[in-house]
C-alpha positions as CSV (number, residue, x, y, z in Angstrom):
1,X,16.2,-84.6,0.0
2,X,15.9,-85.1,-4.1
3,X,16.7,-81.8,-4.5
4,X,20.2,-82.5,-2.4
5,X,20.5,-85.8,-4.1
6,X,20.6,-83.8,-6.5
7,X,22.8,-80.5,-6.2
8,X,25.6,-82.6,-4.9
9,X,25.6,-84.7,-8.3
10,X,25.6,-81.9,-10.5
11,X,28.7,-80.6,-8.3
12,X,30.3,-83.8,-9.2
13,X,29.9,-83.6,-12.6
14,X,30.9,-80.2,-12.8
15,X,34.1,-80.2,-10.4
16,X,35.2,-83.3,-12.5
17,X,34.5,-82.0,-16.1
18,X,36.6,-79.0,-14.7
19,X,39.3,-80.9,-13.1
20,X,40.0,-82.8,-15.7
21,X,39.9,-79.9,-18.3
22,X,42.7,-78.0,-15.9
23,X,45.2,-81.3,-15.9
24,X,44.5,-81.4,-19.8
25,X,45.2,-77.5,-20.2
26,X,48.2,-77.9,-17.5
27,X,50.4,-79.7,-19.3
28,X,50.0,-77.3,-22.2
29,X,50.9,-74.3,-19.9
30,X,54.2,-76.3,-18.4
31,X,55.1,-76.8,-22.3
32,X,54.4,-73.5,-22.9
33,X,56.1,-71.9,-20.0
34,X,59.2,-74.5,-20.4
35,X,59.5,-73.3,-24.0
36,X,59.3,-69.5,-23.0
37,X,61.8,-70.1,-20.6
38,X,64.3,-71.6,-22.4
39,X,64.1,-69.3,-25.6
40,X,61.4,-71.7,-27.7
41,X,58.4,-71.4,-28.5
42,X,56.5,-74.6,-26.8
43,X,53.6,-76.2,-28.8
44,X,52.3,-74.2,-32.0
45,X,51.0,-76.6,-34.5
46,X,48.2,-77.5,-33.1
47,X,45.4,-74.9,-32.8
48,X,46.2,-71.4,-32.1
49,X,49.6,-71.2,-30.0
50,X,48.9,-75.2,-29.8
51,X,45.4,-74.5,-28.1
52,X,44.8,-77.6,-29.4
53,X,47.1,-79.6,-28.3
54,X,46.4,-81.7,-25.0
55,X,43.2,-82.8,-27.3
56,X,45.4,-84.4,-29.8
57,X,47.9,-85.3,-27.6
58,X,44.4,-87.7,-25.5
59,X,43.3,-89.1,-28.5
60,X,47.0,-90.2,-29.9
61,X,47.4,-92.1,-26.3
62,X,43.9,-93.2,-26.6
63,X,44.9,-95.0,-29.8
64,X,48.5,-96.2,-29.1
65,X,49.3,-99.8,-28.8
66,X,49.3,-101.2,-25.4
67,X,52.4,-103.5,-25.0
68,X,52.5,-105.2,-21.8
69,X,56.1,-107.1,-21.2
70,X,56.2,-110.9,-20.9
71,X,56.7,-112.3,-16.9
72,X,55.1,-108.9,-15.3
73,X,52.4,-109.2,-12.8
74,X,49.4,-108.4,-15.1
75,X,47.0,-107.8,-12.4
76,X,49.3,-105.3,-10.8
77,X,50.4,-104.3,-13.6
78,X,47.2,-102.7,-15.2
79,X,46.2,-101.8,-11.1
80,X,49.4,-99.5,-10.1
81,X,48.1,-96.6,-12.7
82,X,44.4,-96.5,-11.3
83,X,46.3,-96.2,-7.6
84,X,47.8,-92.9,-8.9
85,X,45.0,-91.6,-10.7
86,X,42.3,-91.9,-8.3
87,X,43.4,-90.3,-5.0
88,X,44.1,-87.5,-7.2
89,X,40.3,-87.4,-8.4
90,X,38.9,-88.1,-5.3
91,X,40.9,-85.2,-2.9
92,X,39.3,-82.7,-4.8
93,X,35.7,-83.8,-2.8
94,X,36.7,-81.6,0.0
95,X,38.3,-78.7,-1.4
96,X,36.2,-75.2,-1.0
97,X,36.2,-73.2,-4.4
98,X,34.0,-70.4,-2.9
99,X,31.7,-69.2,-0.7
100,X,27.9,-70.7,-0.8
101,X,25.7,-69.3,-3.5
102,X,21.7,-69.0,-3.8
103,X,20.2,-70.8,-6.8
104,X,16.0,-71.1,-7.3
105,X,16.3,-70.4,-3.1
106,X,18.7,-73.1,-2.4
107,X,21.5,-72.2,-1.0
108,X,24.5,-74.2,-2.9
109,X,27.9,-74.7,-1.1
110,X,31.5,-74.4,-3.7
111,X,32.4,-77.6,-1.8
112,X,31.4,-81.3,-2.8
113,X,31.7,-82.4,0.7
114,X,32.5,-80.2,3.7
115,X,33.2,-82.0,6.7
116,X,35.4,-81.5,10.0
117,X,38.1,-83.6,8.9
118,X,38.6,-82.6,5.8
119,X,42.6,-81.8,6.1
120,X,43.1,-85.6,7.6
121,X,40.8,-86.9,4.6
122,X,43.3,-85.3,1.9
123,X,46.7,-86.6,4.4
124,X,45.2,-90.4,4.2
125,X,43.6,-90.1,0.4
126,X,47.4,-88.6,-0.7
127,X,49.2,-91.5,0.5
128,X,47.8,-94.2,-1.2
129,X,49.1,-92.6,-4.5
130,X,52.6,-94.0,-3.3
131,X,51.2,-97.5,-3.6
132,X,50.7,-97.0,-7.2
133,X,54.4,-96.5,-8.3
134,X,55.5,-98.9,-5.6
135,X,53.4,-101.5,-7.2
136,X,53.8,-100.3,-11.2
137,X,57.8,-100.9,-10.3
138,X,57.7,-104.1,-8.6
139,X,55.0,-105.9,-11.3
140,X,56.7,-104.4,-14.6
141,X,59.8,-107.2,-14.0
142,X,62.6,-104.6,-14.8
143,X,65.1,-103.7,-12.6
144,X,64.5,-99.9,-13.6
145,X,61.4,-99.6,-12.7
146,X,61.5,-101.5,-9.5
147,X,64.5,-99.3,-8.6
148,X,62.3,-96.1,-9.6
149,X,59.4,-97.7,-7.3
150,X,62.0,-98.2,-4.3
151,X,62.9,-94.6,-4.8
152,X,59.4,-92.9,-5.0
153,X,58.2,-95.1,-1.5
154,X,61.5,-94.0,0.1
155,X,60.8,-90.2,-0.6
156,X,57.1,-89.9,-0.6
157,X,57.3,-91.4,2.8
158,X,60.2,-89.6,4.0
159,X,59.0,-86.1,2.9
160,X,55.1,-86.6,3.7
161,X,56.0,-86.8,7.2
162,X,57.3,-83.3,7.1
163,X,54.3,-82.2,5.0
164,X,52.1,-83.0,7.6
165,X,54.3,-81.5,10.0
166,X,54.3,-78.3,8.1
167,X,50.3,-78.0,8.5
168,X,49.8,-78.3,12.1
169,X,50.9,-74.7,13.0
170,X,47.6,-73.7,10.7
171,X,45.8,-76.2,12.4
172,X,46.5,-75.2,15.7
173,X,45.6,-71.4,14.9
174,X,42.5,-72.2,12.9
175,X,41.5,-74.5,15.8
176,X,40.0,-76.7,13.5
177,X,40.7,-79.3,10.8
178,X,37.5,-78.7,8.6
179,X,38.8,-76.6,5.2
180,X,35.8,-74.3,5.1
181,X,36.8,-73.2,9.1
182,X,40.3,-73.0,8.2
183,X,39.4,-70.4,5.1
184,X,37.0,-68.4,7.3
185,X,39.9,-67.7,10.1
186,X,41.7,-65.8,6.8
187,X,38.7,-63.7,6.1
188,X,41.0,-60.4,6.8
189,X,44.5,-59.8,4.5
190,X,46.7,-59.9,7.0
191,X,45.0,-63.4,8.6
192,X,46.4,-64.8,5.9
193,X,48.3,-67.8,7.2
194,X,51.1,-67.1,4.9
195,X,52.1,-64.1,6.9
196,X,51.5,-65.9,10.7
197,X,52.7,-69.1,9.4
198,X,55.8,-68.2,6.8
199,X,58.0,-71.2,8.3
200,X,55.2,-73.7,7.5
201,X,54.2,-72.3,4.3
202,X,58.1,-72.7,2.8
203,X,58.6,-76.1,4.4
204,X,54.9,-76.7,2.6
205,X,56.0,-75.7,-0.6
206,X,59.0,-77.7,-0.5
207,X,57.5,-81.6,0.9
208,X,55.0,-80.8,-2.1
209,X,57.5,-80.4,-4.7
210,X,59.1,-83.9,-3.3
211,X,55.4,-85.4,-3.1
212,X,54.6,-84.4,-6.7
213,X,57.8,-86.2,-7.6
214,X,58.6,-83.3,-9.8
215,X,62.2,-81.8,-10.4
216,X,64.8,-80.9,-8.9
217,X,63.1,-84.1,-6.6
218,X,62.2,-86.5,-9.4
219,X,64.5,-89.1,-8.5
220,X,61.7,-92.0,-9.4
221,X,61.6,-91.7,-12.8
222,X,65.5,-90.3,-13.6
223,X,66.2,-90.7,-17.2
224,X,69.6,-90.3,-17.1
225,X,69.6,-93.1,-14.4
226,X,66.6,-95.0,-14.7
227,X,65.2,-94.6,-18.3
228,X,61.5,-93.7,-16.9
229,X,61.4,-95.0,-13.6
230,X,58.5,-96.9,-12.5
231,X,57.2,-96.0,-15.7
232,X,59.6,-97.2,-17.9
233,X,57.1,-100.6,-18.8
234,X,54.1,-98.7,-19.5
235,X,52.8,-97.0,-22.9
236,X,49.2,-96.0,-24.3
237,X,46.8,-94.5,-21.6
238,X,48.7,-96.6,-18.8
239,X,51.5,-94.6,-19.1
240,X,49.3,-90.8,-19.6
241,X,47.0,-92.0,-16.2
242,X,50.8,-91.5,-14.2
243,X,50.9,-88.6,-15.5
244,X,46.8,-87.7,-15.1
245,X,47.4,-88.4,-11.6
246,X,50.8,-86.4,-11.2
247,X,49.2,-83.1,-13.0
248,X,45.8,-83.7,-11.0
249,X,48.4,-83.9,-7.8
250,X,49.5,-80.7,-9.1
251,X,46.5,-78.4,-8.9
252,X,45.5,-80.4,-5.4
253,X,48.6,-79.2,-3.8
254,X,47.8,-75.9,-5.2
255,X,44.2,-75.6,-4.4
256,X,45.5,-77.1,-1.2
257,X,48.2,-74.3,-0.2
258,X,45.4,-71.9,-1.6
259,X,43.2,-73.1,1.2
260,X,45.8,-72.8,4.1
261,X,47.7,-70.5,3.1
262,X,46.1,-67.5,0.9
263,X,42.7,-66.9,2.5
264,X,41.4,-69.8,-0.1
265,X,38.7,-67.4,-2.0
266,X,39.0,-64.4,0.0
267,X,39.6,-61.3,-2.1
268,X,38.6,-58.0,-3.3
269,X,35.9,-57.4,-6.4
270,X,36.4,-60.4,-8.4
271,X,33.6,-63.5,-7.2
272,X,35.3,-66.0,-5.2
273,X,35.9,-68.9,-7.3
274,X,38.0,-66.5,-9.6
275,X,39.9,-65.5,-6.6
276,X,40.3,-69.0,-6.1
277,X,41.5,-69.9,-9.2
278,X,44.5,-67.3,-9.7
279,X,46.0,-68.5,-6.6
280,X,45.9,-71.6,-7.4
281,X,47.3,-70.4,-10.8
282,X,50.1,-68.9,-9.1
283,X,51.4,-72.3,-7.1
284,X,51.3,-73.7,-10.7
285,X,53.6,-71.0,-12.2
286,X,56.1,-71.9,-9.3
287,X,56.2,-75.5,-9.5
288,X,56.7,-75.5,-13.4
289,X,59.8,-72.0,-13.1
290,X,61.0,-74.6,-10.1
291,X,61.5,-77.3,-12.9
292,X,62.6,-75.4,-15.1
293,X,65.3,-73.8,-13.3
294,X,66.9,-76.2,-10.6
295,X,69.1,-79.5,-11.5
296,X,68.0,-82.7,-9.9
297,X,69.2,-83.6,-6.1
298,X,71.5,-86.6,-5.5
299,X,69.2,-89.1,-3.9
300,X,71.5,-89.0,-0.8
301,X,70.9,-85.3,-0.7
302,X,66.9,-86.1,-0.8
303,X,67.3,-88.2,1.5
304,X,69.3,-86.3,4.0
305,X,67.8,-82.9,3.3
306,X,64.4,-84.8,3.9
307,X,65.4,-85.8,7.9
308,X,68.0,-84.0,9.1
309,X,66.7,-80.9,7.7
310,X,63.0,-79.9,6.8
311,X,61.4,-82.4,10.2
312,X,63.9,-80.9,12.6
313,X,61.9,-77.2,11.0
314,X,59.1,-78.4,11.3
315,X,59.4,-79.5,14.6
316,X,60.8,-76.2,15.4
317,X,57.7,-74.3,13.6
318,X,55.0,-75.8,15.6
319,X,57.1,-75.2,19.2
320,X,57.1,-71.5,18.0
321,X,53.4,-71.9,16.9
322,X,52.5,-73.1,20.6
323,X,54.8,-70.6,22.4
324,X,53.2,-67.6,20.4
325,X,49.8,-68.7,21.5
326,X,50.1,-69.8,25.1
327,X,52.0,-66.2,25.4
């Protein structure tokens, strides 16, 4: 029992030191990539190639005034960007980063927590993060940011219903709603769910994009329209924990898709975790060329596109799914 107690802690300590080293080093790639893409160079200052530069960039925010407004909710106020950053932290409790391995006789599980309802865990964890810009727009007393807080409850809501759509075709072919389960029905190539699921996996990859809030659906925090969005009030590490929890949101959805999608650590040679970790790597890539190469929606286009589009295929993917197995 000790020696569970404590395995599982040192897993904690470890998936989080790790987690929060990839959001760090993520927004350093998206620079990066962003520059590359657009014919600059990104960050360079800063440590080799700018290395260096998520550290400085933590300790300047860690040192920067925090101005709250007069008249906002204070409470709320200093709440809203814990709501964001936390379901992000906490989802990664049930994501599988490998198969078990033996150390000093104990066999040791790439998983903090694997239990049967893992998938439903991560739907009901995700959605609270909407709260937290709902609530950071309303308590900031600015009509941009309570427009940018309207906006983000309006689409998260809109497109997570799809998401979850989207997943129940694996669901129903896995037969099970455990991760771990869900990974071992992809233990052969061409089980991958991506090839018996390629309607879910698209309308996946879109409703994530739109849950991420992240271009060309990052009509919350418009510049052009709404300075920052829900953000617009916020500075010092108030305003980088949005951004923690959009980034650590980020590599979820991407460990996420991983898992249902690409056999989660299945692959050839390389140890699990590694096969792991370049998938996920992969989703990343996307998201950031997405950004960089599509212009924002209309938010009557979200919206639309949202309803009358991506739930109708959704719909339609999981009659097929049912069809295909009863025949």
């Amino acid at each position: 029992m000790l020696a569970f107690v404590i395995i599982t802690f040192v897993k904690i300590a470890v998936v989080l030191v790790v987690f929060l080293l990839l959001i760090a080093y993520l927004t350093w790639l998206e620079r990066k990539l962003l520059g590359h893409f657009q014919v600059r160079l990104g960050p360079m200052r800063v440590g080799p190639h700018g290395l260096l530069q998520p550290i400085a960039d933590g300790v300047k925010l860690l040192f920067k005034e925090d101005i709250v407004p007069a008249n906002v909710h204070k409470f709320i106020h200093n709440l809203a960007p814990l709501l964001t950053f936390i379901p992000a932290l906490i989802i990664v409790a049930v994501i599988p980063f490998g198969s078990g391995i033996k150390i000093l006789g104990y066999e040791i599980n790439m998983v903090i927590s694997n239990f049967n309802m893992g998938i439903l865990y991560i739907l009901a964890v995700s959605s609270l993060g909407v709260y937290g810009l709902v609530l950071a727009g309303w308590s900031s007393n600015n009509k941009y940011s309570l427009l940018g807080g309207l906006r983000s409850s309006a689409q998260m809501i809109s497109y997570e219903v799809s998401l979850g759509f989207s997943l129940i075709g694996v669901l129903m072919m896995a037969g099970s709603l455990s991760l771990v389960n869900i990974v071992n029905a992809q233990d052969k190539f061409f089980n991958w769910f991506i090839f018996r699921q390629p309607l879910g996996f698209i309308l996946y990859l879109i409703c994530a994009i739109a849950e991420l809030n992240r271009a060309p659906f990052d009509l919350p925090e418009a510049e052009n329209e709404l300075v920052a969005g829900y953000m617009t009030e916020y500075s010092s590490m108030k305003f980088a924990m949005f951004f923690l929890g959009e980034y650590g949101n980020m590599i979820n959805i991407s460990a996420l898709a991983t898992t249902l999608f690409l056999g989660g650590w299945h692959g050839p040679f390389l140890p699990p975790v590694v096969w792991f970790l370049l998938k996920m790597v992969i989703f990343l890539f996307f998201y950031i060329w997405i950004r960089a190469t599509l212009p924002r929606f209309r938010y009557d286009q979200l919206m639309n596109f949202g309803w009358k589009v991506l739930i109708p295929l959704a719909l339609l993917n999981i009659f097929i799914t049912a069809v295909i197995m009863i025949l």
